[in-house]
C-alpha positions as CSV (number, residue, x, y, z in Angstrom):
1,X,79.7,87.9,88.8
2,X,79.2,90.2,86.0
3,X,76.2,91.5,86.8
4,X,77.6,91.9,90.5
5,X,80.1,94.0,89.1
6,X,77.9,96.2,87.1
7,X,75.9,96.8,89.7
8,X,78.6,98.0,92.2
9,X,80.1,100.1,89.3
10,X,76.5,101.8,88.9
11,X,76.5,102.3,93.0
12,X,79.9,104.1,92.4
13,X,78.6,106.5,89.7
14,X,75.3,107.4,91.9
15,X,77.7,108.2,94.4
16,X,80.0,110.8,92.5
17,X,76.8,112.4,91.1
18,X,75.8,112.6,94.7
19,X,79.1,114.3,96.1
20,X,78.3,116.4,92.8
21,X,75.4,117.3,93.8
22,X,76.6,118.2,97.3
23,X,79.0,120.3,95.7
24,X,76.8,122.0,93.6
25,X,73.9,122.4,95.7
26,X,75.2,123.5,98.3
27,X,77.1,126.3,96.3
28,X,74.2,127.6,95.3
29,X,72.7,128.0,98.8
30,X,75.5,129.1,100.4
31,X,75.3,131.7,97.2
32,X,71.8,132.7,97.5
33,X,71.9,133.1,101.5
34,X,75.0,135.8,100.7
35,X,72.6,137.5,97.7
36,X,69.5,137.4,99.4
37,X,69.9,137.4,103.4
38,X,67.0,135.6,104.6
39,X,67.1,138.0,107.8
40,X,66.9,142.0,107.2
41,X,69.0,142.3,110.3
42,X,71.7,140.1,109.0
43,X,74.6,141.9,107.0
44,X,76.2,139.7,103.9
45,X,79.4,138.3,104.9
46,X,82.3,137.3,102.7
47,X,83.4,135.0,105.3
48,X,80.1,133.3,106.0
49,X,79.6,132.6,102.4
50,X,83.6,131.3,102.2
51,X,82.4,129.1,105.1
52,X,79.3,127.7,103.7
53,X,80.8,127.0,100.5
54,X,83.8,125.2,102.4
55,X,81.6,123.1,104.1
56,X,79.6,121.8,101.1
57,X,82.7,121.4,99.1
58,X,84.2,119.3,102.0
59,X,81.2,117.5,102.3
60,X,81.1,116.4,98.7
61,X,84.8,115.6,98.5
62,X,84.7,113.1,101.2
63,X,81.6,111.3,99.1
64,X,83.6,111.4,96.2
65,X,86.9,110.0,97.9
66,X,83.9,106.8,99.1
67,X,82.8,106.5,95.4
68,X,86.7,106.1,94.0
69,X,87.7,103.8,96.7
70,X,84.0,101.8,95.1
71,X,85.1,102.1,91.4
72,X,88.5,100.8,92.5
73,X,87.0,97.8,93.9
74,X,85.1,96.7,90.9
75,X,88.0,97.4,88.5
76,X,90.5,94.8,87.6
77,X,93.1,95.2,90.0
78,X,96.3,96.7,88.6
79,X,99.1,98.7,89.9
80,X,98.6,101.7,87.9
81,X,94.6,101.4,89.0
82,X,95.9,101.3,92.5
83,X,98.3,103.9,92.6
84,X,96.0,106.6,90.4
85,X,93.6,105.4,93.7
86,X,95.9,106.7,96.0
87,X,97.4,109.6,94.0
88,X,93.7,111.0,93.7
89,X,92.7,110.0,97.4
90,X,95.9,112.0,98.6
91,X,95.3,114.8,96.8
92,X,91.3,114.8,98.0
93,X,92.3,114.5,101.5
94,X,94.8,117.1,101.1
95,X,91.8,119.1,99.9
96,X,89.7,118.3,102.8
97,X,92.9,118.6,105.4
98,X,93.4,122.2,104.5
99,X,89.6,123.2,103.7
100,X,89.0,122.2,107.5
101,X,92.2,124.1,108.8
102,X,90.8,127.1,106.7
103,X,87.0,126.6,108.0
104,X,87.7,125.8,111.8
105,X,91.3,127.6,112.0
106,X,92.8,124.6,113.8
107,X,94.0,120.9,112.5
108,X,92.1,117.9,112.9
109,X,93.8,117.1,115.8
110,X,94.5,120.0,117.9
111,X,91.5,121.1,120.7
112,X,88.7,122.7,119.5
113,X,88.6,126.4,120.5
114,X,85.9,127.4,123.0
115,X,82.3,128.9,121.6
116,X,83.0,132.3,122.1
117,X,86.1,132.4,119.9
118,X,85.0,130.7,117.3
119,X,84.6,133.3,114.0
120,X,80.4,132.8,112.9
């Protein structure tokens, strides 16, 4: 059971360097498309680049929410463990709730907005 244990807690760290990863990666493309357009017709945006960065950050964050829920699993189940969980998941999906709103302009929820007004 151990070694069951270990393994899972391994899974969970490959995870979080993953989400990391995403994070940083994607940072640094979304950084080097505003530098260097790959286009010489395209003009450098401030709002393309917010976007890009937004949606790797949002990307990772939803990885690294997965990985917690993993290491929490594999921990010894306590009430502090449990409710540091949930303190870090709400606070991660409160980062991804208003990163969306901020991205798409609209809540999870509400009707998408048709093609043509959607900001590029």
């Amino acid at each position: 059971m151990h070694d069951f244990r270990l393994y899972i807690e391994y899974t969970a760290r490959a995870i979080e360097a993953i989400g990391v990863l995403i994070i940083a990666i994607g940072a640094a493309i979304a950084l080097f498309r505003f530098i260097f357009p790959l286009r010489h017709n395209s003009h450098r945006s401030y709002i393309v680049l917010r976007h890009e960065l937004g949606k790797a950050i949002l990307l990772g964050l939803e990885i690294l929410v997965a990985a917690d829920i993993i290491a929490t699993v594999v921990t010894e189940p306590s009430l502090e463990r449990v409710l540091t969980l949930g303190l870090v998941v709400l606070i991660r999906t409160f980062l991804s709730l208003s990163l969306q709103v901020e991205l798409e302009g609209r809540f999870p929820w509400q009707p998408r907005k048709p093609e043509a007004e959607q900001p590029r």
